[in-house]
N, C-alpha and C positions, 0 to 999 in steps of 0.2 A: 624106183620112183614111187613117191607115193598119189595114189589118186586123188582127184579134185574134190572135195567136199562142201557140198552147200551147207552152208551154217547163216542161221543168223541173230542180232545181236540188238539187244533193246538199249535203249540211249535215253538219256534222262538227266535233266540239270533244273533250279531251280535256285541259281544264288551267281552273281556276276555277269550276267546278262545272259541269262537262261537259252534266246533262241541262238544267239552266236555261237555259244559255247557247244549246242546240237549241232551246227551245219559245221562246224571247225571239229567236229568229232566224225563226220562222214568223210571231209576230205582226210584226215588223220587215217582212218580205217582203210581208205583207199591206199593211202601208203606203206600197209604193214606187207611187211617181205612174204611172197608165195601165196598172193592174195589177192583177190580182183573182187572192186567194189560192182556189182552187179545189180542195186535196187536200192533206192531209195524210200520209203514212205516219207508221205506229205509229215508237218510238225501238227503235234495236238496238244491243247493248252487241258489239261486235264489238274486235278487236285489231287493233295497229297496223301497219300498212303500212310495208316499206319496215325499212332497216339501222338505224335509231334506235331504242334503249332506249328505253322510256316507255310509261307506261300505257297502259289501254285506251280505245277512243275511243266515243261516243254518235251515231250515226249516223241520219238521214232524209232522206228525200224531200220535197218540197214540188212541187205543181202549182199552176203557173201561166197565167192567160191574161194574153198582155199585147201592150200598141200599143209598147212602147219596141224598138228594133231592138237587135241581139244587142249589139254594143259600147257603148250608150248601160246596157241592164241588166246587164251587166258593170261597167262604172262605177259605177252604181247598188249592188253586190253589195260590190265592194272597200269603198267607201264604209261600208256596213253592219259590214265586217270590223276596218275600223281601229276604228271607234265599240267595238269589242267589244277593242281593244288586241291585233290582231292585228300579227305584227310576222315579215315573213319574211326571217328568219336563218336558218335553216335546213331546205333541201328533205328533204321528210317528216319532220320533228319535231313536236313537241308544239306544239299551237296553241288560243289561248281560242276562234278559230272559221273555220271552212274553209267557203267558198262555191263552188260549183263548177256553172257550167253545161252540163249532162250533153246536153237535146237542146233543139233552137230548131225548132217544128214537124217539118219534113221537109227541113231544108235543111244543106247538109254547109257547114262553113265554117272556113276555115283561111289565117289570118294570122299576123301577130307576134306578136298578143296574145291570140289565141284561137280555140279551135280546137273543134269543134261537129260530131261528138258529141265529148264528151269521151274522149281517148286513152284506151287500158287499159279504160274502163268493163266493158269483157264480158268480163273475166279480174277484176274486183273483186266479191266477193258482198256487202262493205260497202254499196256500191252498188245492186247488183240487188237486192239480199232488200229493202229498203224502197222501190224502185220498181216488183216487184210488186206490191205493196201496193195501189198506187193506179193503176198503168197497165198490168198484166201481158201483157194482147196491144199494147201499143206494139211496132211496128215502126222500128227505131234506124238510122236510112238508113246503109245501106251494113255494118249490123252482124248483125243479125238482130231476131227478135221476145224480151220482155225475158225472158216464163218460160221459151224456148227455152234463153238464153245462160245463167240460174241453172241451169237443170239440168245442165247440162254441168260448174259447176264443184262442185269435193269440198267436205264440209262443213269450214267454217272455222273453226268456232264462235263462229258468228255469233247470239246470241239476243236476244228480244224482249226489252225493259224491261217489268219490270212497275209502274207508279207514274202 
């Protein structure tokens, strides 16, 4: 049997009704096999990332425990994304939903297809402001602790959704 691993997972939309398309990606994540949805972060209306024109994006967190090993929930994740008409043409544009695995417990992991923790995360406040939320003393192997790495970066104007 394999053991329970916290992992969690940055969630990001910004094309077909941005905040729907975040809270229908936490119920979604709740139902992937050998998986239990355990936290939520609030939504954060933050701006876009990266040289492409286009709106602003709706951003959270989601905690997870799960038995599925890092490439099999990554599968699982794309899987979710397409269902949602995600369609990658273009790096950092507009997307109906962006799945992203940020940490897989405590273990560093780096392939062709992915790579754990997620690159950049501790220079993105899109990222840390709603994974303090729900893990703020996480320590990010090999990056630091998460309310360490938001304090360091300037305000983005990054704010909470309220709805």
């Amino acid at each position: 049997m394999i053991a329970w691993m916290p992992a969690y997972i940055g969630i990001g939309s910004n094309m077909d009704n941005p905040q729907q398309k975040v809270r229908g990606a936490f119920q979604a994540l709740a139902s992937l096999p050998e998986s239990l949805l355990v936290s939520r972060s609030r939504l954060y209306r933050t701006r876009p990332f990266g040289p492409v024109q286009q709106g602003d994006f709706i951003n959270a967190v989601a905690g997870l425990l799960t038995q599925l090993l890092p490439e099999r929930l990554l599968a699982e994740m794309r899987a979710l994304e397409t269902a949602q008409g995600r369609q990658r043409a273009e790096r950092w544009g507009p997307r109906t939903l962006d799945l992203d695995l940020l940490v897989y417990g405590d273990r560093t992991i780096k392939t062709d297809s992915l790579e754990v923790p997620h690159p950049g995360m501790a220079e993105r406040g899109f990222v840390l402001a709603p994974l303090a939320d729900i893990a703020p003393t996480l320590f990010v192997p090999g990056v630091g602790r998460v309310v360490d790495l938001l304090q360091r970066l300037p305000d983005a104007g990054i704010e909470a959704v309220v709805a």
